[in-house]
C-alpha positions in Angstrom: -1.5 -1.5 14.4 1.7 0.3 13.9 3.8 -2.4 15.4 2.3 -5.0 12.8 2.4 -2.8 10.1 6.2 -1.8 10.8 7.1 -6.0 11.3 5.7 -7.1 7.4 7.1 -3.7 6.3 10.5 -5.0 7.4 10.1 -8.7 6.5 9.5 -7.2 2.4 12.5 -4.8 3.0 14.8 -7.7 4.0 13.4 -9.8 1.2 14.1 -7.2 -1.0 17.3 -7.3 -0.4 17.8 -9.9 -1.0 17.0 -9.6 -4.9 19.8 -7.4 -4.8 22.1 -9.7 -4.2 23.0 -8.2 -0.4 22.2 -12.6 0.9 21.1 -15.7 -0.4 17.7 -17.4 1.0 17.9 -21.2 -0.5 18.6 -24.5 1.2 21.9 -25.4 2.5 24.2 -27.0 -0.4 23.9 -30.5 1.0 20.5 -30.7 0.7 20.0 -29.5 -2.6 22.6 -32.5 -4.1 20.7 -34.9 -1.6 17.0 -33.7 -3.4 18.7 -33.7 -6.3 20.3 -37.3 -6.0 16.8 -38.5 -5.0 15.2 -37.0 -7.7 18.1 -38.3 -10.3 17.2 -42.0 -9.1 13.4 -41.8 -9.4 11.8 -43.7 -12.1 9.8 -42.0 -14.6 6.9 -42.4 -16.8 4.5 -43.3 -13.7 2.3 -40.9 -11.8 4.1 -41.4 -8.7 7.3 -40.8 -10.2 5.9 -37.4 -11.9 4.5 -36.6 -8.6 7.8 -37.2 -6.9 9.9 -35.6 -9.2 7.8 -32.4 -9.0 7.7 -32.3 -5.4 11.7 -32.7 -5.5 11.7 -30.1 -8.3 10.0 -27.5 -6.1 12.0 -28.0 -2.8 14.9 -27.1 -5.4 14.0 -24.3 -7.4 11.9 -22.7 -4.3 14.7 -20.9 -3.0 14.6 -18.7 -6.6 11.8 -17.2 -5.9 11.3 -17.8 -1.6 11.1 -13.9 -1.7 7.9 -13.5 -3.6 6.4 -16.3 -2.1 7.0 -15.1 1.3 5.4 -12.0 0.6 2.5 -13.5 -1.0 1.6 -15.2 2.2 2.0 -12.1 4.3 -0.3 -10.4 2.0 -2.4 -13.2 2.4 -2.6 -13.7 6.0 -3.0 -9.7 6.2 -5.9 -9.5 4.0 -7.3 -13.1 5.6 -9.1 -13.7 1.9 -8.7 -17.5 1.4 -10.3 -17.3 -1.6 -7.9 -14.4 -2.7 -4.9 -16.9 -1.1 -5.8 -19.8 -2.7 -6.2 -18.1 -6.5 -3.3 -16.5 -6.1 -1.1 -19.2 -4.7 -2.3 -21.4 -8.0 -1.4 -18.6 -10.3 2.0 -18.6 -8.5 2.3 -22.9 -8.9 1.3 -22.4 -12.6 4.2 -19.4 -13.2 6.9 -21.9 -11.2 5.4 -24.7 -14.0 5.4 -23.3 -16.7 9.2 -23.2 -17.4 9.1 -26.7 -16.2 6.7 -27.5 -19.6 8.5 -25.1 -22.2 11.4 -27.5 -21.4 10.0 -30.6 -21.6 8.4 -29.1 -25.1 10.7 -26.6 -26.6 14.1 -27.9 -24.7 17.0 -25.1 -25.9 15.3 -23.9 -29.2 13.0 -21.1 -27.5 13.9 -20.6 -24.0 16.6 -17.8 -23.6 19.8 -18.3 -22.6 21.0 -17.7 -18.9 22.4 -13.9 -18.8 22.3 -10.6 -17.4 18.5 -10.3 -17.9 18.2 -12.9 -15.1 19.6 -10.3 -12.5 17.5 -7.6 -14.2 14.3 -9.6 -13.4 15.7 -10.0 -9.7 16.0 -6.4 -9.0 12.3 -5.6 -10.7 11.1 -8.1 -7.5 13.3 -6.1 -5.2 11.8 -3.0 -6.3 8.1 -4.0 -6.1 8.6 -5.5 -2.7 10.5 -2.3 -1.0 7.1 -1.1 -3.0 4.8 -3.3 -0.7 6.7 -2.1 2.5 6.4 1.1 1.7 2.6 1.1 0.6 2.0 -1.3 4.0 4.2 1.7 5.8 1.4 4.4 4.5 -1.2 4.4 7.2 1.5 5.0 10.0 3.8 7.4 8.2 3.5 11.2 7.9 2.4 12.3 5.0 5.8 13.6 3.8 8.1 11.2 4.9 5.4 8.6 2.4 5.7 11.4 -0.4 9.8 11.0 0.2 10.3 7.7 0.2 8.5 7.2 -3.0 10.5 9.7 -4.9 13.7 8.2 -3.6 12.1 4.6 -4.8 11.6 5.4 -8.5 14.9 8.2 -8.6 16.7 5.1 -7.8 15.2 2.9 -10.1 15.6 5.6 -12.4 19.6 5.8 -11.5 19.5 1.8 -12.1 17.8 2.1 -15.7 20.6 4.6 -16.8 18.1 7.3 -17.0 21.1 10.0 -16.8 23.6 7.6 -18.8 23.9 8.6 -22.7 23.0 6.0 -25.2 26.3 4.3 -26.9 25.8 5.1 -30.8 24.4 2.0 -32.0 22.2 1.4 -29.1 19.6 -1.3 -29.5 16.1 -1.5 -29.2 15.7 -2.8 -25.4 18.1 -0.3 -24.0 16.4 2.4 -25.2 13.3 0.6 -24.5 14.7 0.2 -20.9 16.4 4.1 -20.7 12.6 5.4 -21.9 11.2 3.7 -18.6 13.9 5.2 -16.5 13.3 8.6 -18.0 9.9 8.4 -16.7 10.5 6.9 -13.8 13.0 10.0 -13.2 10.4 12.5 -14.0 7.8 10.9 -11.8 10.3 10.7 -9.2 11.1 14.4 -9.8 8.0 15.7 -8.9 7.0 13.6 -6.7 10.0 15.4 -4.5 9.5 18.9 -5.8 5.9 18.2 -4.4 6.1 17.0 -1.1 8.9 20.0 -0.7 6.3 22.1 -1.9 3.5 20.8 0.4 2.2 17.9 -1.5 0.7 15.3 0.3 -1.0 13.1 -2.5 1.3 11.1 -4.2 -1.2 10.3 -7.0 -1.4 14.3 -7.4 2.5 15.5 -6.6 2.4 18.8 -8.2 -1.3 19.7 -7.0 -0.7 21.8 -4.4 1.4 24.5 -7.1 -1.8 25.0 -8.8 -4.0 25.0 -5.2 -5.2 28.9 -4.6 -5.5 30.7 -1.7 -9.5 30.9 -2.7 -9.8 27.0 -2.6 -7.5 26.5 0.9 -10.5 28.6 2.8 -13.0 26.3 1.6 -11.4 23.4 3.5 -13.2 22.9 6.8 -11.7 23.8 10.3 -11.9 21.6 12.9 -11.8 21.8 16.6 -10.3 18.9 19.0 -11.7 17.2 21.5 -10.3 14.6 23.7 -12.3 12.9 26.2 -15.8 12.6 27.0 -16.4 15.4 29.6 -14.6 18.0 26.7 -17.4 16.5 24.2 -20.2 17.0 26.5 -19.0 20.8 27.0 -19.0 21.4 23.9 -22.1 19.7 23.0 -24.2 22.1 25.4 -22.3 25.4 24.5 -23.4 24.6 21.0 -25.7 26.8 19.1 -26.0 25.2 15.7 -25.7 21.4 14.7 -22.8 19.9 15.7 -20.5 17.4 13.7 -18.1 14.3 15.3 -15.5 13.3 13.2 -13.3 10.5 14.8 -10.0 10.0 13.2 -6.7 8.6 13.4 -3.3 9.0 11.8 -3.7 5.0 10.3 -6.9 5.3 9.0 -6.7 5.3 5.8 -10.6 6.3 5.1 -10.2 9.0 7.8 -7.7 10.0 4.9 -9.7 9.4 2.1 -12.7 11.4 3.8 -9.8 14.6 4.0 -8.7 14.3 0.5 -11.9 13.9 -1.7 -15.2 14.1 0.3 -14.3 17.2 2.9 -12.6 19.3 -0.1 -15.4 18.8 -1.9 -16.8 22.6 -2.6 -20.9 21.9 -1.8 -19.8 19.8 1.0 -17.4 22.3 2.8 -19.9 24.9 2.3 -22.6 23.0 4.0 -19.8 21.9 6.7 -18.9 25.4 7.0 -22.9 26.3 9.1 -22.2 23.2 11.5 -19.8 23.2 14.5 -17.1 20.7 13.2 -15.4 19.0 16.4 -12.9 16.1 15.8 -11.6 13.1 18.1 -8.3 12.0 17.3 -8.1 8.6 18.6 -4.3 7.9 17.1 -2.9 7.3 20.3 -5.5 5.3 21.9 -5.6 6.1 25.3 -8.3 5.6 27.7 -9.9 9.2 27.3 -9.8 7.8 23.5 -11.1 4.5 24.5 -14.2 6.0 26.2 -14.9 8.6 23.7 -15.0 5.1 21.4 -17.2 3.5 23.7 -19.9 6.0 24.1 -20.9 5.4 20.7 -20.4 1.7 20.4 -17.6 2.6 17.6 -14.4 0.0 17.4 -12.7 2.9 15.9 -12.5 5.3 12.7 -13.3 6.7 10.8 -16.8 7.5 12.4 -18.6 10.7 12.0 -21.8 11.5 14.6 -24.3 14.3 14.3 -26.0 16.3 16.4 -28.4 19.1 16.8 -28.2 22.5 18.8 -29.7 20.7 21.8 -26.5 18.2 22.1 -28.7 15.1 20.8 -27.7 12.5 18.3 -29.7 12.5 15.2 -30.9 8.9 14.5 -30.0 7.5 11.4 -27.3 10.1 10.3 -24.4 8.2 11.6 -21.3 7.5 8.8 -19.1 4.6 9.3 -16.2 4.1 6.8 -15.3 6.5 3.3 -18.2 7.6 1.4 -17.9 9.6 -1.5 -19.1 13.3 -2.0 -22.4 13.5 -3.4 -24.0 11.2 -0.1 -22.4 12.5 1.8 -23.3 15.8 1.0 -27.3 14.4 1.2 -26.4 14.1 4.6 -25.1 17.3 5.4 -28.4 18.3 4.3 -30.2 16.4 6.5 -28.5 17.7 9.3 -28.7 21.5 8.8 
């Protein structure tokens, strides 16, 4: 759903900005000095007292990293694994301890001291969570305004990493280190841009389409619309040769995945190319859509139904969800 997709988008965003220093999220300033005041009085070298103190320590420090943990959960309650939840939610309580133990054990010998690095670490969270939002943003967004926003993501990291700064003379290891990743960053967001510009819609494969020929752009199959039931059944008994339903919708991201490696496969255009190729675009969900949905007990994409010159479904041909190429093409086969 677009709308619930568009709400966690903007629950990372604010998060993520607040890594960048834009707001605080902690607990009000008297509550901390009362937890801390309670936790100052507690007696130690008793379970109970451990146990209290760490509860106490976590109500404190949670506010450093409320951001992350937030968007844990929302990943969480998205995906609805518990098992995923709960694994990652104890890797999460072990991070938060650890520092806890390497000060009880090492005290000020090993830990570094509090600097700038701390606000460096900050802004790597605020990065990968405007990351999330825009990976959770993917499904719902055109193609190009996805293939924008994550050049203007890493060019900005890049910008933040000095990638266009020169090096002072006696630079040392970690900012050159550090400059490196924002060169790369830089290029990556560089054609990234120059590839969505250029028609790109893969952002996996930016600079693709300057190497796609005009040969290779025939072979992808053409498809014609249909949008209700009644336009179906017109076109299933005009039809002289098998007939192929492809439902599909602007969110799906199989429906997607189906476009990009299965239908531009060569063997399976080709054998795509002797079948009438008709395709219900359900994005907008109307009733027509509805129906159409109905009629073949689908909840919704990606579906794809086959048929023969009569206008009947062939049993056992139906495809529900991505499948790759090569089975898909066995199909094909099957249905010619």
């Amino acid at each position: 759903n677009v709308w619930v997709l568009s709400a966690f988008a903007l629950v990372f965003v604010a998060l993520s900005l607040s890594m960048f220093g834009f707001y605080e999220l902690q607990l009000p300033s008297s509550m901390q000095s009362k937890l801390a005041d309670t936790a100052s009085h507690s007696k130690g070298g008793q379970l109970g007292g451990v146990a209290v103190m760490g509860v106490l320590s976590a109500l404190i420090v949670g506010p450093c990293v409320a951001a992350p943990l937030a968007g844990a959960l929302l990943y969480i309650a998205q995906t609805g694994d518990a098992v995923l939840g709960g694994f990652a939610l104890f890797c999460m309580a072990l991070g938060m301890g650890a520092p806890l133990l390497a000060v009880g054990l090492a005290a000020r010998s090993v830990l570094p001291k509090v600097g700038p690095w701390m606000e460096g670490v900050k802004k790597a969270f605020g990065v990968m969570l405007l990351a999330v939002a825009i990976w959770l943003l993917m499904p719902v967004l055109p193609p190009l305004v996805s293939m924008l926003a994550w050049a203007a993501l890493l060019l900005f990291s890049a910008i933040f990493l000095h990638a266009i700064d020169p090096l002072p003379a006696h630079a040392k290891g970690w900012q050159r280190f550090w400059k490196g990743v924002g060169v790369v960053l830089l290029i990556g967001g560089a054609a990234m841009l120059i590839g969505a510009l250029a028609g790109s819609r893969d952002p996996l494969q930016p600079l693709a389409v300057l190497r796609t020929t005009a040969a290779a752009a025939d072979r992808l199959p053409t498809f014609d619309k249909v949008s209700s039931v009644a336009e179906l059944d017109a076109r299933l008994a005009a039809a002289d040769r098998p007939v192929m339903l492809d439902f599909y919708a602007d969110w799906c991201v199989s429906c997607k995945e189906m476009e990009r490696y299965t239908f531009s496969d060569p063997q399976v255009a080709e054998r795509m190319g002797r079948m009438l190729l008709l395709k219900a675009d359900v994005t907008a969900n109307t009733e027509e859509h509805k129906a159409l949905l109905k009629r073949f007990g689908l909840f919704g994409p990606p579906g794809i139904i086959f048929f023969d010159p009569q206008g009947k479904e062939r049993e056992g041909l139906r495809v529900v969800g991505f499948m790759k190429a090569a089975p898909f093409g066995a199909i094909l086969e099957r249905a010619l």
